[in-house]
KOLRO-950235 format. One record per residue: x, y, z of N, C-alpha, C, CB in turn; residue in three letters; residue number from 1. Coordinates in steps of 0.2 Angstrom, whole numbers, m for minus. Glycine has a CB too. Layout:
N
+-------+-------+-------+-------+-------+-------+-------+-------+-------+-------+-------+-------+------+------+
|    nX |    nY |    nZ |   caX |   caY |   caZ |    cX |    cY |    cZ |   cbX |   cbY |   cbZ | resn | resi |
+-------+-------+-------+-------+-------+-------+-------+-------+-------+-------+-------+-------+------+------+
|     X |     Y |     Z |     X |     Y |     Z |     X |     Y |     Z |     X |     Y |     Z |  ALA |  NUM |
...
+-------+-------+-------+-------+-------+-------+-------+-------+-------+-------+-------+-------+------+------+
END
This chain:
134
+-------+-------+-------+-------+-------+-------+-------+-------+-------+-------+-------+-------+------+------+
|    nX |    nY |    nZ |   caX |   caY |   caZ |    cX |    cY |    cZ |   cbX |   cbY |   cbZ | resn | resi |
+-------+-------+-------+-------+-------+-------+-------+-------+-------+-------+-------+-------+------+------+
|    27 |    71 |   m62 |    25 |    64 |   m60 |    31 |    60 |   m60 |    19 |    62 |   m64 |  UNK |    1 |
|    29 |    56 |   m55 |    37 |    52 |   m54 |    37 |    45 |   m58 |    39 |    51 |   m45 |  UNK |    2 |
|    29 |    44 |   m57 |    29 |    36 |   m60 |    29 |    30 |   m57 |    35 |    35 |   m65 |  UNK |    3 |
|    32 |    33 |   m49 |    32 |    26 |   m43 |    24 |    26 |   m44 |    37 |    27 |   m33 |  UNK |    4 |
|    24 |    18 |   m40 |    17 |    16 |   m39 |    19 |    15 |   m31 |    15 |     8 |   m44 |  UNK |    5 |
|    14 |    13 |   m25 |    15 |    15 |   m20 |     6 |    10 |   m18 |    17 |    24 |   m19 |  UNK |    6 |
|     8 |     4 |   m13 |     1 |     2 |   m13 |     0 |     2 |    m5 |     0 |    m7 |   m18 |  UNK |    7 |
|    m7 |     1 |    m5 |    m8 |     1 |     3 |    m9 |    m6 |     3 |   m14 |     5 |     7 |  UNK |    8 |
|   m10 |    m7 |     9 |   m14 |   m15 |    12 |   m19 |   m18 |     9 |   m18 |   m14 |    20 |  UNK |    9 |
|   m23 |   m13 |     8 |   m30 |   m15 |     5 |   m29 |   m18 |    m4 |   m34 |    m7 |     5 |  UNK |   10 |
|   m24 |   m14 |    m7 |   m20 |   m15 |   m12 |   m20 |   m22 |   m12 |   m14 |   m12 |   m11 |  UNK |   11 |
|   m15 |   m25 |    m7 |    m9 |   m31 |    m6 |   m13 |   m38 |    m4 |    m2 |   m27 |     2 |  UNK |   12 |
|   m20 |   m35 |     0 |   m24 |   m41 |     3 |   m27 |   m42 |     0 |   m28 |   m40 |     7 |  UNK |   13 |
|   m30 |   m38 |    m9 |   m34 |   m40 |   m13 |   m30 |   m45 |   m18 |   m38 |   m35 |   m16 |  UNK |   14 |
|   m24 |   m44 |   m19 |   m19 |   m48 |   m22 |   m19 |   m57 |   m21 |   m11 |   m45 |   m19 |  UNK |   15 |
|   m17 |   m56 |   m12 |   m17 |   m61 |   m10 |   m23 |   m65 |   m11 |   m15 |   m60 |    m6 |  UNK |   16 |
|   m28 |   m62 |    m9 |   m33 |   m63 |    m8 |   m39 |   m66 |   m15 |   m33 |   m58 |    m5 |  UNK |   17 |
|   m36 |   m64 |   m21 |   m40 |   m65 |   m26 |   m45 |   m61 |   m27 |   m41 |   m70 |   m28 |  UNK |   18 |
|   m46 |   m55 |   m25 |   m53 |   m53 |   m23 |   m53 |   m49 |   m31 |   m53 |   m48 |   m15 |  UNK |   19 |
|   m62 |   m46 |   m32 |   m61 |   m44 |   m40 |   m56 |   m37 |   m38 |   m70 |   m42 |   m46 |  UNK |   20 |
|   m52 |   m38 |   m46 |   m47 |   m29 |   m44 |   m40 |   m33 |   m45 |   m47 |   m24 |   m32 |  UNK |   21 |
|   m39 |   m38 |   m42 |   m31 |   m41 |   m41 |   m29 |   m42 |   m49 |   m31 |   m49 |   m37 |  UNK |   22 |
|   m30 |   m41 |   m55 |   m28 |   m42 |   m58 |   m24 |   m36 |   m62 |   m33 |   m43 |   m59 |  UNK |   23 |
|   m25 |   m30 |   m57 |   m24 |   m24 |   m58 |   m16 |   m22 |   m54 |   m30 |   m20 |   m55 |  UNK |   24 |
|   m16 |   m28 |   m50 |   m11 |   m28 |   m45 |    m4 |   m32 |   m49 |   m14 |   m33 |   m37 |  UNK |   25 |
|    m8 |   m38 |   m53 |    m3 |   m41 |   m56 |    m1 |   m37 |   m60 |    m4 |   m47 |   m58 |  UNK |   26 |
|    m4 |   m32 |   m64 |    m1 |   m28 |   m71 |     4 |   m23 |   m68 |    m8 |   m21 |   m75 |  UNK |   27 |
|     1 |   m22 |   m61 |     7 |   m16 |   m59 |    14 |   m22 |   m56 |     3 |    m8 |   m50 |  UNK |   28 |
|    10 |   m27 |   m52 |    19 |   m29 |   m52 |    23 |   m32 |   m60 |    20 |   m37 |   m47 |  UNK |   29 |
|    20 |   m34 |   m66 |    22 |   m33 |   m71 |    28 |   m26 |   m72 |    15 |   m34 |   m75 |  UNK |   30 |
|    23 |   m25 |   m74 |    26 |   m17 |   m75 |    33 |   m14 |   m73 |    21 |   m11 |   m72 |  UNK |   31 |
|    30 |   m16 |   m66 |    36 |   m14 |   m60 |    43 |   m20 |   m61 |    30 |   m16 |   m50 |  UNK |   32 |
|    42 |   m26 |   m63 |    49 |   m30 |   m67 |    51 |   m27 |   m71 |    48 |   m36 |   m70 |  UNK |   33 |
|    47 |   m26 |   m77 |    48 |   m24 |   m85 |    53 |   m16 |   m86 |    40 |   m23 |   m90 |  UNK |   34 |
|    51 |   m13 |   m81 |    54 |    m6 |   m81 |    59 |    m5 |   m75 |    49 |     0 |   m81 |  UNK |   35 |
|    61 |   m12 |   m72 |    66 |    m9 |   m65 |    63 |    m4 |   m59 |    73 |    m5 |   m69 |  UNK |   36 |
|    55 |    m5 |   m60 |    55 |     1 |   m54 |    50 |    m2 |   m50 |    53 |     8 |   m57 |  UNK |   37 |
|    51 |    m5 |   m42 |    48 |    m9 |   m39 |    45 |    m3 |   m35 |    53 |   m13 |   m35 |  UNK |   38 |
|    37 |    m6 |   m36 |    32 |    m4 |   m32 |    34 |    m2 |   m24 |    26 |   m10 |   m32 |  UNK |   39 |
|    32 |     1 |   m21 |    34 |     4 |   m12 |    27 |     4 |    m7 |    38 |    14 |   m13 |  UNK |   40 |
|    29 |     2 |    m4 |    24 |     0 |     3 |    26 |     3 |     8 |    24 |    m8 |     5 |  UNK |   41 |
|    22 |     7 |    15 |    25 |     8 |    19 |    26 |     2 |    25 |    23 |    13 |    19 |  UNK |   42 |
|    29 |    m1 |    30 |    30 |    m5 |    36 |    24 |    m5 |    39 |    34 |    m2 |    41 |  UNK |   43 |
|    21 |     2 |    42 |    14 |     2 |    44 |    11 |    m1 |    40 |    12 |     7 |    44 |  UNK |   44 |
|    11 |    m2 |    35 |     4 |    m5 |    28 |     6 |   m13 |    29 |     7 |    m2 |    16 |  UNK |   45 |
|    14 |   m14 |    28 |    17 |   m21 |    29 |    14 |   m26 |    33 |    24 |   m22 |    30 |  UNK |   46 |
|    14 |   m21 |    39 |    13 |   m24 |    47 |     5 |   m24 |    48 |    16 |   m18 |    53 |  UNK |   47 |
|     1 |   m20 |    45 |    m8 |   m21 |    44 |    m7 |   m28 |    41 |   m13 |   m14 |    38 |  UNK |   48 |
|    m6 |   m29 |    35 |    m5 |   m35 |    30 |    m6 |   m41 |    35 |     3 |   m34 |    27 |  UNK |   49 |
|     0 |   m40 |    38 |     3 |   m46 |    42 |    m2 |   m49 |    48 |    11 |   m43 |    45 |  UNK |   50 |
|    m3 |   m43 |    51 |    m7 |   m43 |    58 |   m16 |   m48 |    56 |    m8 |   m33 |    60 |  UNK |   51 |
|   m17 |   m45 |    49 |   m25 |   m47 |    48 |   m23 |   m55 |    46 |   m29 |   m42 |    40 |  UNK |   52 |
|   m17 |   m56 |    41 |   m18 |   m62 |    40 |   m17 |   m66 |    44 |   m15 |   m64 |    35 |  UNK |   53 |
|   m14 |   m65 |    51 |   m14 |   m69 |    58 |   m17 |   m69 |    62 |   m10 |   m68 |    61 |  UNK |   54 |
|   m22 |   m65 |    61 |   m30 |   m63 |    63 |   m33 |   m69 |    60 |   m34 |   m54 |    59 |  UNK |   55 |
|   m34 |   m68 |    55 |   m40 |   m72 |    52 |   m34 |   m78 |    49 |   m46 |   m67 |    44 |  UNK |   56 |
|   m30 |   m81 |    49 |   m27 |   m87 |    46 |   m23 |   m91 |    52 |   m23 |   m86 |    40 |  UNK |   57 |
|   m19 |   m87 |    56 |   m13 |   m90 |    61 |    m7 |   m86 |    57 |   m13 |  m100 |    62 |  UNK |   58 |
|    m3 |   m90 |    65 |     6 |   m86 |    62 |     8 |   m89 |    59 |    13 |   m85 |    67 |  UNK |   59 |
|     9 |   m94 |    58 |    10 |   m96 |    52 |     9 |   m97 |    44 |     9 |   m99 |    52 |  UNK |   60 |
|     1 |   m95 |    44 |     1 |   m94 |    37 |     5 |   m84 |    35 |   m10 |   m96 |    33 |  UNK |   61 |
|     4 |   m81 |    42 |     7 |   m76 |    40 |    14 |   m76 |    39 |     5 |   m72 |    44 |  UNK |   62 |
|    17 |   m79 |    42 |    24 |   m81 |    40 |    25 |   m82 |    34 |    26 |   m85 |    43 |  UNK |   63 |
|    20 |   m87 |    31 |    21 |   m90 |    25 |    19 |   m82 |    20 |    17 |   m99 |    24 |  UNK |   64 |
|    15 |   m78 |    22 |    14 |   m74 |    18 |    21 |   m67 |    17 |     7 |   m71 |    22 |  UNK |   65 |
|    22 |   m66 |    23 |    30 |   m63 |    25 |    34 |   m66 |    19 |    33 |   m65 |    32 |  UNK |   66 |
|    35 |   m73 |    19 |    40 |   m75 |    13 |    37 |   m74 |     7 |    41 |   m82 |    13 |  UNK |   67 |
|    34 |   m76 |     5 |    30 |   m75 |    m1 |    29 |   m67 |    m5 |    23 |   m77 |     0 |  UNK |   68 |
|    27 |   m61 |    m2 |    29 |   m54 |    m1 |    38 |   m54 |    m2 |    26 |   m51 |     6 |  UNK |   69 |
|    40 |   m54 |     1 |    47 |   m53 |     1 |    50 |   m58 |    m6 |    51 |   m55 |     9 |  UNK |   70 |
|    45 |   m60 |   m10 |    47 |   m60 |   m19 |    44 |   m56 |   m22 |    45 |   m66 |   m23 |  UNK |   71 |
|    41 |   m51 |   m20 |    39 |   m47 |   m24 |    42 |   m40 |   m26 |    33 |   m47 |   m22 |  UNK |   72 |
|    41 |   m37 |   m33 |    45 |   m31 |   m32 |    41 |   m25 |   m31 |    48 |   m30 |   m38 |  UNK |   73 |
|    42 |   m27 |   m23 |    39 |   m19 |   m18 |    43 |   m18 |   m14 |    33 |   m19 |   m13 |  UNK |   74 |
|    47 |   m11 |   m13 |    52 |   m11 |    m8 |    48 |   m10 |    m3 |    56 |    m6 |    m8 |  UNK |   75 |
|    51 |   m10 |     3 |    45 |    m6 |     9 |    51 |    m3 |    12 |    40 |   m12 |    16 |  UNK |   76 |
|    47 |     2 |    15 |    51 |     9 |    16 |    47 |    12 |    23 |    50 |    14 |     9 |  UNK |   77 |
|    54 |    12 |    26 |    53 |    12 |    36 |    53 |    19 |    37 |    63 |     9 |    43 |  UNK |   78 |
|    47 |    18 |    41 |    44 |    26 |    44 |    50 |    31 |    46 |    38 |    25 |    51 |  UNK |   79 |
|    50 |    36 |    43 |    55 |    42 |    49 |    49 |    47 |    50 |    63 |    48 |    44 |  UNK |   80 |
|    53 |    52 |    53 |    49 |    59 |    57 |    46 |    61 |    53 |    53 |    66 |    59 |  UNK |   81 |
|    50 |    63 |    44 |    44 |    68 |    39 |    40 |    64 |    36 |    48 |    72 |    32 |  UNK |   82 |
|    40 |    58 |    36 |    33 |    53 |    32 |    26 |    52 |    37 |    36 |    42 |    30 |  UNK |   83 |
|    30 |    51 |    44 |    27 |    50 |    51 |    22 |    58 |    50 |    35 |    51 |    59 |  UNK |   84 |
|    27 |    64 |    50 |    22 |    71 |    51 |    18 |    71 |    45 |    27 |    78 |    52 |  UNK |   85 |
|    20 |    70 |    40 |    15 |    70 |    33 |     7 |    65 |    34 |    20 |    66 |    24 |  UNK |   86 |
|    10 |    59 |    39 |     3 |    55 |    40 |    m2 |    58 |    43 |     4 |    49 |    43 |  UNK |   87 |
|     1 |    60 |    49 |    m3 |    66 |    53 |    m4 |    69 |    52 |    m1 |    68 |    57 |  UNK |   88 |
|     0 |    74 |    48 |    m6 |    80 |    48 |   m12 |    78 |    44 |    m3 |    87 |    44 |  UNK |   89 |
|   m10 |    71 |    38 |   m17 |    70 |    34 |   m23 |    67 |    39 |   m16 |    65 |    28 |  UNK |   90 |
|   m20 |    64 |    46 |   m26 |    61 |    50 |   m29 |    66 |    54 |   m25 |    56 |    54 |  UNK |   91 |
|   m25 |    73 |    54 |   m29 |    77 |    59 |   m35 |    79 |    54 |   m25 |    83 |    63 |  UNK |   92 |
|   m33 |    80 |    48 |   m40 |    83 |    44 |   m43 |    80 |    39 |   m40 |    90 |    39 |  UNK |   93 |
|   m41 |    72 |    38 |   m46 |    68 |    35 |   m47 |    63 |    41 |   m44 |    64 |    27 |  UNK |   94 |
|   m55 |    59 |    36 |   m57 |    51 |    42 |   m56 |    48 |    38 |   m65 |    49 |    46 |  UNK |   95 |
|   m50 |    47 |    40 |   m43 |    39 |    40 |   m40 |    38 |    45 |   m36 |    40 |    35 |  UNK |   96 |
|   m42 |    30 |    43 |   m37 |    27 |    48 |   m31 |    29 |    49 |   m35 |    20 |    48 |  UNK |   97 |
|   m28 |    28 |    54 |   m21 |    30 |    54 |   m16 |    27 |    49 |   m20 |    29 |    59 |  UNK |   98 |
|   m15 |    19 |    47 |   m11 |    16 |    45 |   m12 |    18 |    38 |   m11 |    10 |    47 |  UNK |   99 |
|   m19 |    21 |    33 |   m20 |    21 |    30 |   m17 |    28 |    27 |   m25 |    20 |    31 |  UNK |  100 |
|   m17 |    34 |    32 |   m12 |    40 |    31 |    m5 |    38 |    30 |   m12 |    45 |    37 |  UNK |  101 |
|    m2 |    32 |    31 |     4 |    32 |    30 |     5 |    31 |    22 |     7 |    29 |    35 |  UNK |  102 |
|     0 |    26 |    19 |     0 |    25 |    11 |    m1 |    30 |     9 |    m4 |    21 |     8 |  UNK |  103 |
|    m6 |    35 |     9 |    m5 |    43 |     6 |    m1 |    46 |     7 |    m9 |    46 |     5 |  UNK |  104 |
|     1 |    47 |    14 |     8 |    51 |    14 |    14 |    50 |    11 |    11 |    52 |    18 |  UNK |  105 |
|    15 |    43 |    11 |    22 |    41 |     5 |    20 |    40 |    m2 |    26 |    33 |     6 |  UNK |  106 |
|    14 |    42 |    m7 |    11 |    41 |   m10 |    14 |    51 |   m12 |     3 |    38 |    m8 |  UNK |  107 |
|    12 |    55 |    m7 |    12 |    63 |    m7 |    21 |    64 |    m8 |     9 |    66 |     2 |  UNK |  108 |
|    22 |    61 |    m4 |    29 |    65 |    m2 |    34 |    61 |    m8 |    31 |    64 |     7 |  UNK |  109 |
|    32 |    55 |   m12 |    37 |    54 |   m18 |    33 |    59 |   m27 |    37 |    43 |   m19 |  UNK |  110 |
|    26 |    58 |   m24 |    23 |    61 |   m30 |    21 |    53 |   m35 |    29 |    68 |   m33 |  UNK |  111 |
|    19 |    49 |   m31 |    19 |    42 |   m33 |    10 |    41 |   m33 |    24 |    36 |   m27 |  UNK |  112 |
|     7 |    36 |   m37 |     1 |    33 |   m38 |    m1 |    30 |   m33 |     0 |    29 |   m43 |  UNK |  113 |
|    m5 |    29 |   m29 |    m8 |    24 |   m23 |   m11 |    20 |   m25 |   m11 |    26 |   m18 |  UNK |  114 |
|   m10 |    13 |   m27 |   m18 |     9 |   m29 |   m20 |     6 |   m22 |   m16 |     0 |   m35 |  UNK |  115 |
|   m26 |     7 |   m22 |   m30 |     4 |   m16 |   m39 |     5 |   m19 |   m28 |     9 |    m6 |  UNK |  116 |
|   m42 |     0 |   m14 |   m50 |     0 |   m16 |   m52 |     0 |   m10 |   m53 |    m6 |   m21 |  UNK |  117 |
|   m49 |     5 |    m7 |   m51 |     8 |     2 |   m54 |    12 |     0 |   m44 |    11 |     9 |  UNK |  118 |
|   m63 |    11 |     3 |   m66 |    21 |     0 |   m63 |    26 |     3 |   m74 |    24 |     2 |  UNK |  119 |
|   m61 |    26 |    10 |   m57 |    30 |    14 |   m50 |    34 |    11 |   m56 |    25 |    19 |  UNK |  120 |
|   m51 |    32 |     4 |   m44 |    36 |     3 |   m51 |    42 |    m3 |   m35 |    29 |    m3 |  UNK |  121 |
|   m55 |    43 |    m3 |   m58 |    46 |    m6 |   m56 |    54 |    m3 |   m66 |    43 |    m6 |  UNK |  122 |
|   m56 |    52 |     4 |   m53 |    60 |     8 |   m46 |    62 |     4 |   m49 |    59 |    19 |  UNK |  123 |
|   m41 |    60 |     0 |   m36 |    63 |    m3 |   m34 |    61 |   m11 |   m31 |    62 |     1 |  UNK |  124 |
|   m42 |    61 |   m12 |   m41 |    60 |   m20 |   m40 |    65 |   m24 |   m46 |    56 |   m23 |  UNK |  125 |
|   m42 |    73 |   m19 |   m39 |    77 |   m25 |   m31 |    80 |   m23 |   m44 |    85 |   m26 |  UNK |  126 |
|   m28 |    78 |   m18 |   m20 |    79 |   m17 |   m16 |    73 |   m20 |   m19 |    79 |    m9 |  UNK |  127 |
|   m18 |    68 |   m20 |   m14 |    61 |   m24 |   m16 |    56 |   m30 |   m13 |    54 |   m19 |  UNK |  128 |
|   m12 |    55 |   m35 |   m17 |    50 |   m40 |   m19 |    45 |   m36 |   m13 |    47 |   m46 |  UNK |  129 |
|   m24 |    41 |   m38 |   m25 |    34 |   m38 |   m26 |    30 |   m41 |   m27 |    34 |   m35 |  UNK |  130 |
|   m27 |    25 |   m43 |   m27 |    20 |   m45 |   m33 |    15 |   m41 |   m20 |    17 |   m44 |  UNK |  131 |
|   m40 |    16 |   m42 |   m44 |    12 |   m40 |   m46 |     6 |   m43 |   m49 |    15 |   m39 |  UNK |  132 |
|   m43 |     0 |   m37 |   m46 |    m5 |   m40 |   m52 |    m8 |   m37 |   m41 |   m10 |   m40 |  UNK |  133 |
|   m54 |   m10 |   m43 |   m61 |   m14 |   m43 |   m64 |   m14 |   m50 |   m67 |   m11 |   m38 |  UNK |  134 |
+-------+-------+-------+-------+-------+-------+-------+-------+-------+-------+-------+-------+------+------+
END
C-alpha cells in the first residue's frame, strides 16, 4: 500500500461545501501537510469541481474556488493514455460515470485510498481502498 490519498469531486464538494463528512477531508489535508505527502486529484475530477460550482454559483465564484483549491495540498495530475485506458475499461464493466472512473483509476494504478461519499464507487470497492465519508 502506498499511503497516497486520491479524492474525487464528490470528496472536494463536500469540503467546500461543509456537508456532514468534511471533517474527514480536513484530517486527510492535515495529514497530507504533516507528512509531506499531498493528496492527488485527477483534471477530470478538477474540471467536474469547477463546472458544478459554475453551474450552481457563476464564473466567478468558480474562479474564486480555482484559487482557493490551488492552496491546498492536492496535486492534480493530467490525464495520459494508461490512466485514460484504466478509466475505461472500469466504465465498460461498472455503472459509473465517467468522470468518476477516472478517481478510481488513479486511485488503482498508484495503489492510493479514494475518499468520496459517491455510492457509485460501491462498483469498485473490492478493487480499491476507500475512505467513505459520511
Amino acid at each position: 500500500m502506498s499511503g497516497e490519498k486520491v479524492l474525487d469531486s464528490w470528496a472536494l464538494l463536500c469540503y467546500l461545501e461543509r456537508e456532514p463528512g468534511f471533517q474527514k477531508i480536513i484530517q486527510a489535508f492535515e495529514e497530507a501537510v504533516r507528512a509531506s505527502r499531498p493528496l492527488r486529484m485527477t483534471m477530470v475530477n478538477w474540471g467536474e469541481v469547477y463546472y458544478l460550482v459554475a453551474r450552481r454559483y457563476g464564473n466567478d465564484r468558480a474562479e474564486g474556488i480555482e484559487r482557493l483549491i490551488d492552496t491546498f495540498p492536492i496535486v492534480l495530475v493530467d490525464i495520459d493514455r494508461e490512466l485514460t485506458r484504466v478509466a475505461a475499461r472500469l466504465k465498460v464493466n461498472k455503472k459509473m460515470a465517467y468522470a468518476d472512473c477516472f478517481a478510481a483509476a488513479l486511485a488503482k494504478q498508484r495503489k492510493a485510498e479514494l475518499y468520496t461519499g459517491d455510492p457509485e464507487f460501491k462498483a469498485v470497492e473490492k478493487e480499491i481502498r476507500i475512505c467513505w465519508i459520511k
